[in-house]
N, C-alpha and C positions, 0 to 999 in steps of 0.2 A: 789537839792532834787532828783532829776532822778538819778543822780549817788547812791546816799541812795539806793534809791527803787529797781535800776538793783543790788546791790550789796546784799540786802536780798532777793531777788527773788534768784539770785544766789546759795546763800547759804542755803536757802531753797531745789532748785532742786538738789544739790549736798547731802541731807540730805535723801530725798523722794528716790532717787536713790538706795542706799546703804538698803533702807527698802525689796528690791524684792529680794536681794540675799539669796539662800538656803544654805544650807552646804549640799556637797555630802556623800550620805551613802553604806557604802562597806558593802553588806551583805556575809560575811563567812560559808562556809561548811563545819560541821565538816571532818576532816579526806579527803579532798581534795584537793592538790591546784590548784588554779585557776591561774596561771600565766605562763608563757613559757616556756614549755621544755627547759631543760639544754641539749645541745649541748657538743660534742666533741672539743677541739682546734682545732683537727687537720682535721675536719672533714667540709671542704669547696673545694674552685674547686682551690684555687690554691694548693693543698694535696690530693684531691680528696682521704680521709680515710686512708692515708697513714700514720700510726707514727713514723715508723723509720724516712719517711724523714722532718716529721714535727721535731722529736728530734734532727737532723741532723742542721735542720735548724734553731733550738735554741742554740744550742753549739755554731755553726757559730757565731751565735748573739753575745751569752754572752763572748766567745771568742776575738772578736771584741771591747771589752766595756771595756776590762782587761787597763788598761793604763802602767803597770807592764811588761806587755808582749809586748802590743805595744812600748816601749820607750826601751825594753832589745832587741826587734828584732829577739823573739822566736817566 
């Protein structure tokens, strides 16, 4: 019988629980947005606003990823 009773008591507080949750509400501005500035790529401290050597440093990259190039040994 105790096992009954802790098992709707249970089920119960798992019910009551779920009754206090809100849904969050995003209130919207027209013609504003609210969320984080867009940034540069290149534009951190390991480039420090440099683009030549941020593009420098994607060539390198994509260079590197060729498997064509790397396997001919150009």
């Amino acid at each position: 019988m105790s096992r009954l009773l802790l098992g709707c008591l249970a089920v119960c507080l798992m019910l009551v629980a779920g009754c206090g949750e809100k849904q969050p509400v995003t209130v919207y501005k027209q013609g504003q947005y609210q969320g984080k500035p867009d940034k540069q790529p290149w534009d951190n401290d390991q480039f420090k606003n440099d683009q030549v050597a941020w593009d420098k440093a994607i060539k390198a990259r994509t260079s590197g990823q060729n498997e064509y190039s790397r396997v001919a040994g150009n």
